[in-house]
C-alpha positions in Angstrom: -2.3 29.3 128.5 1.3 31.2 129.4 2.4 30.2 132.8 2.0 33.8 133.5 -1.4 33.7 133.2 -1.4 30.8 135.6 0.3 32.8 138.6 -1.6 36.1 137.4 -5.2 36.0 136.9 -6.3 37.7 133.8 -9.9 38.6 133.5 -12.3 39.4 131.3 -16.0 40.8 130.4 -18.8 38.8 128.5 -20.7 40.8 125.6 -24.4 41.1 127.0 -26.7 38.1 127.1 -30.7 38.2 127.9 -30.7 37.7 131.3 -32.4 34.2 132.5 -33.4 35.1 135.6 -34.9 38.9 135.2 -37.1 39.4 131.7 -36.5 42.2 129.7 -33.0 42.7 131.7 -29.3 41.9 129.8 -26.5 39.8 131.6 -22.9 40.7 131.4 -20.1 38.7 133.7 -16.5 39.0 134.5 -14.6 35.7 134.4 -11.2 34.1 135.3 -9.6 30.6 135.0 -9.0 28.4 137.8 -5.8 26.8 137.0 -2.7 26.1 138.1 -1.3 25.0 142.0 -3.1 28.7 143.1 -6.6 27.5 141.9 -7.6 26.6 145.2 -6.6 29.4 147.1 -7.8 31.7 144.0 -10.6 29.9 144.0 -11.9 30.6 147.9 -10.1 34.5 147.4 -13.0 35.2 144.5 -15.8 33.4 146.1 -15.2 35.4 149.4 -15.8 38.4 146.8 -19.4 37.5 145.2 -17.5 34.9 142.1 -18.6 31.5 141.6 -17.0 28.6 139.5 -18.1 26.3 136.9 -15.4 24.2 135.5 -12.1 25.6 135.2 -13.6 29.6 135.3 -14.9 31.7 138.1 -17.3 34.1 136.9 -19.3 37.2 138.7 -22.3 39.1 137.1 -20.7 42.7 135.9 -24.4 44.2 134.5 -25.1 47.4 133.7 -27.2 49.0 136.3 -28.5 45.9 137.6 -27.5 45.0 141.1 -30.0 41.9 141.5 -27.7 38.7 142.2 -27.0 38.8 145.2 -24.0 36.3 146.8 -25.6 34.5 149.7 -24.0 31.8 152.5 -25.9 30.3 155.2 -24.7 31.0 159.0 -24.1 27.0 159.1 -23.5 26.3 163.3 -26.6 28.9 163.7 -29.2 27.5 161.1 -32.2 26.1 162.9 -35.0 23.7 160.5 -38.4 25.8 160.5 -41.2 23.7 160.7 -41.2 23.0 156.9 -38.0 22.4 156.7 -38.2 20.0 159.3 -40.8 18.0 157.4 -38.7 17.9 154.5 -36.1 15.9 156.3 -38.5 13.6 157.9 -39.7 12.9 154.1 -36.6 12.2 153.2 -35.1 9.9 156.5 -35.0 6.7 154.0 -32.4 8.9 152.1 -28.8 8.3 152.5 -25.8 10.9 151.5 -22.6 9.6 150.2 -19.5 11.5 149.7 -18.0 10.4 146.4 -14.6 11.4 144.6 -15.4 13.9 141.8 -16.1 11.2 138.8 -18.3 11.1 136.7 -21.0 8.3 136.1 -23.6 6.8 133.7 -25.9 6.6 136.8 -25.4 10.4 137.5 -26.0 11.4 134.0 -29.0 9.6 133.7 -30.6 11.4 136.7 -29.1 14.6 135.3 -30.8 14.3 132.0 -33.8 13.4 133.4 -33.5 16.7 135.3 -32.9 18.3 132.5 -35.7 17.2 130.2 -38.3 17.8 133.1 -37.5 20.9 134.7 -35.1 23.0 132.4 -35.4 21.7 128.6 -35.3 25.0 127.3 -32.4 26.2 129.4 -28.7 27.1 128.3 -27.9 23.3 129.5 -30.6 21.6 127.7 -28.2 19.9 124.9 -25.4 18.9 127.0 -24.3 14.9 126.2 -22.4 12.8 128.3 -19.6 14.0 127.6 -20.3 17.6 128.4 -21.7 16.2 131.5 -17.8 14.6 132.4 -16.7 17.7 131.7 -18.4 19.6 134.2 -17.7 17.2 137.1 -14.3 16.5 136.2 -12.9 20.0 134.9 -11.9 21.1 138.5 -8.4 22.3 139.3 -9.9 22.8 143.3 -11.3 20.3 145.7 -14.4 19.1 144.4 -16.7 16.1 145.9 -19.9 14.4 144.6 -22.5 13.7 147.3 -24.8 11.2 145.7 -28.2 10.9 147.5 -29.9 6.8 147.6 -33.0 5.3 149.0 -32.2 2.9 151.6 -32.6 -0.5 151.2 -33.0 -3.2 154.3 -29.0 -3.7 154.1 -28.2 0.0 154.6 -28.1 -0.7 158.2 -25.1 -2.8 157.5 -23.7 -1.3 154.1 -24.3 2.3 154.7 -25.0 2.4 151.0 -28.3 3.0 149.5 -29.7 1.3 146.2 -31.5 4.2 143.8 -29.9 7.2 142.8 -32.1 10.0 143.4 -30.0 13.0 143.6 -26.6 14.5 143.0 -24.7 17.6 144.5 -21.4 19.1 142.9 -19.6 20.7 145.5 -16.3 22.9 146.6 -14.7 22.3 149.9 -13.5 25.7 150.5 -11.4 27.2 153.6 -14.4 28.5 155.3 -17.5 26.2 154.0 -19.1 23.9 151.5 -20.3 25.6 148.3 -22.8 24.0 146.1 -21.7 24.3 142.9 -24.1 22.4 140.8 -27.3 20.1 141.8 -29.9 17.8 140.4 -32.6 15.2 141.5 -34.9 12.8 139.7 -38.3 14.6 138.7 -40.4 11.7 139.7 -39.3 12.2 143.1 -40.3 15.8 142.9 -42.6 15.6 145.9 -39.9 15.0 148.6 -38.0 18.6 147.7 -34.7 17.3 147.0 -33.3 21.0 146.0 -34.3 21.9 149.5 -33.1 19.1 151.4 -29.9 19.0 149.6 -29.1 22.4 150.9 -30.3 21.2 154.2 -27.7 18.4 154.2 -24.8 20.0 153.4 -25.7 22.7 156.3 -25.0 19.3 159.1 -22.1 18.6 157.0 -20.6 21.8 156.7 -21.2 21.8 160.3 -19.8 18.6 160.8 -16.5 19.4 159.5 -16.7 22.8 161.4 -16.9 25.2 158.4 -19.1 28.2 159.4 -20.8 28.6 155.7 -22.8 26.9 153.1 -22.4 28.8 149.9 -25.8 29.1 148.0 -24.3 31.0 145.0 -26.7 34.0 144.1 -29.8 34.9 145.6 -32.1 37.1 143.3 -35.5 38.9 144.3 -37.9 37.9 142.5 -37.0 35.4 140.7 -38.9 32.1 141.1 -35.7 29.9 140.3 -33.6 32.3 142.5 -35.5 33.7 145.6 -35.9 30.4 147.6 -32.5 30.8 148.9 -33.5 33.7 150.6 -35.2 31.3 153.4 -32.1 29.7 154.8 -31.9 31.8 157.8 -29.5 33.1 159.2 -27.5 34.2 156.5 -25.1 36.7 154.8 -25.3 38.1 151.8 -22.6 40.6 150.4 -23.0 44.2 149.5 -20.7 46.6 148.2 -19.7 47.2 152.4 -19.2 43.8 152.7 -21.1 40.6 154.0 -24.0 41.4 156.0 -25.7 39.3 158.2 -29.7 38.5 157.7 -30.4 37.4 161.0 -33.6 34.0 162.1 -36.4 37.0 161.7 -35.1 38.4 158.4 -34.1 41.1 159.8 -30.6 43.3 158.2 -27.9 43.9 160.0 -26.0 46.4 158.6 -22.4 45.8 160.5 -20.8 44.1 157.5 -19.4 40.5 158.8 -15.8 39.0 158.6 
């Protein structure tokens, strides 16, 4: 890569794809790499504008008459648990969240492949080794963090360290907010709705460090694997006039948000 290309983003189009998300519909995305000192700042720049990253590229869906990924980011400081929510974070009150340096571990890839084979063994990641799985922690030109989720054990009090690995979040610390890049969970553990509580941790945290947003990445209509992010009220989710805000009661407002 010239070093022009590392000062001047180049970007480029996919050829279509089936679309895993919508049947019957055809993908196409528009991508960039992250690389360089500007990374960073690139990085938040194109996720303010609807792109997300995985390793080293930022990539936005570009599809041919299809408008249905939607970029979504929860209000964090406004976000009030419903009632179910709040009963997934009482499930999970033996759970402790640890903020990790983005490396890579045998533990992690275990869970992860566990994931994997339960819950997406015929997906595009389905055959990825360890190796692959290093390579998606560790090629990150911006400031990434794992949070690794534990049970606690009856020296946590003292430690503040849990004992079993039972979840994993990949995440960007952007100007304005956390955003999830990748996460996984053990399957057995399937009852105590780890996606969902994930999410709901890095809303305190996000507030915590007084960023306003959680990213969610795409929100899609729908979609089964997509749609759920929908309920993280309130939120914003950007449209061609900007982001605009979807208020506790679902409700649109259509005055397009900073």
């Amino acid at each position: 890569m010239t070093q022009h290309s590392r000062d001047t983003p180049q970007f480029y189009l996919t050829a279509p794809s089936p679309c895993p998300y919508l049947p019957g519909r055809h993908e196409r995305k528009v991508f960039t790499h992250l690389v360089g000192d500007k990374a960073g700042d690139l990085n938040d720049l194109l996720t303010h504008g609807g792109f997300r990253r995985s390793q080293s590229i930022a990539y936005r869906p570009a599809c041919d008459q299809c408008r249905a990924c939607v970029s979504v980011r929860v209000v964090a400081n406004e976000f009030r648990p419903s009632r179910n929510f709040r009963k997934i974070l009482a499930r999970n009150a033996d759970v402790i969240g640890e903020q990790r340096s983005a490396v890579p571990t045998s533990e992690q890839y275990s869970v992860f492949r566990a994931y994997l084979d339960r819950r997406h063994r015929h997906g595009g990641m389905a055959d990825m080794t360890v190796l692959d799985y290093a390579m998606m922690v560790e090629d990150s030109h911006v400031e990434t963090r794992i949070i690794e989720y534990r049970k606690r054990n009856v020296d946590s009090g003292i430690t503040g360290r849990g004992e079993d690995l039972i979840a994993v979040a990949l995440t960007d610390v952007l100007s304005d907010g956390l955003s999830m890049v990748y996460s996984f969970f053990e399957p057995s553990e399937q009852s105590r709705s780890l996606g969902t509580f994930m999410i709901l941790d890095h809303i305190t945290r996000a507030r915590r460090l007084g960023l306003p947003y959680v990213y969610l990445g795409y929100w899609i209509e729908g979609s089964k694997k997509m749609d759920y992010k929908g309920r993280f009220l309130p939120q914003q989710r950007l449209a061609p006039s900007g982001w605009l805000r979807i208020d506790a009661s679902g409700e649109v407002l259509t005055e397009p948000q900073d």
